[in-house]
C-alpha positions, 0 to 999 in steps of 0.5 A, spaced: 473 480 508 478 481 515 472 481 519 470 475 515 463 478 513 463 477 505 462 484 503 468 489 503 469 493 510 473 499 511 479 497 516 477 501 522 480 497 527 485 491 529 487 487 534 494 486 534 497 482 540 491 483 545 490 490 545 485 493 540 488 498 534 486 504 530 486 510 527 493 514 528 497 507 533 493 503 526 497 506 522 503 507 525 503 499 526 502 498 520 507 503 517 513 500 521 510 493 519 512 495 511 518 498 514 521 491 517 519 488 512 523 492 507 529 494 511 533 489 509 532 491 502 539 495 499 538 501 495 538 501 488 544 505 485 539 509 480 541 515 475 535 519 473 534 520 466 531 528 466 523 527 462 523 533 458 517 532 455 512 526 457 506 523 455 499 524 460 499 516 457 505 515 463 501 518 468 496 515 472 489 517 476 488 515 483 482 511 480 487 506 477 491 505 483 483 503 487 482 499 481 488 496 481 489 495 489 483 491 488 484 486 483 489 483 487 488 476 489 487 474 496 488 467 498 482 463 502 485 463 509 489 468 513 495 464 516 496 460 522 498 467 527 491 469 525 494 476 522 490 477 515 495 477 509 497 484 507 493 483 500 486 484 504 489 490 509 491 494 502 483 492 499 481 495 505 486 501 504 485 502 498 481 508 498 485 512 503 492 509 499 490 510 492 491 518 492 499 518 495 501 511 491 498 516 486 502 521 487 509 517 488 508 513 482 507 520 478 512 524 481 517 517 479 514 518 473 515 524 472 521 525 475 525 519 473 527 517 480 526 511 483 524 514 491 529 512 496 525 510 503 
């Protein structure tokens, strides 16, 4: 998929404007393209409703999260820039990704809070 072999590899390393990225640096490049991508966004202004008693149905495994990351449809082609689309970087991801997304959704659930980034 990112290195164009058709099976799944895990995303171990990238090439990011001539240079070659991994582990931690990855994972910060990565970290701060979310957040550029977000910041513009404005706050919601939630009120929590307090969860007295809430059904396990609400709550999700790390496993659904796994699945869910990898039903994602992914276009054909990368763009021109030759960056992936962020659809294969989470497949790639989904492994290491499935247990915090878990934990952020539950605990919203859970919670009844919206977390502010």
């Amino acid at each position: 998929m990112l290195s164009g072999l058709s099976s799944w590899q895990r995303l171990r390393s990238m090439l990011v404007n001539g240079s070659i990225m991994k582990d931690e640096q990855l994972a910060e490049a990565i970290g701060e393209c979310f957040y550029r991508i977000s910041s513009g966004i404005t706050s919601l202004n939630f009120q929590p409703i307090p969860a007295i008693s809430l059904p396990d149905s609400y709550m999700i495994s790390p496993l659904v999260v796994e699945v869910q990351l990898f039903r994602n449809k992914e276009r054909k082609a990368t763009r021109p820039d030759e960056i992936p689309n962020w659809v294969r970087i989470l497949k790639s991801c989904a492994g290491t990704l499935r247990i915090p997304i878990c934990s952020i959704f539950n605990a919203s659930v859970k919670n009844g809070d919206v977390p502010k980034f």
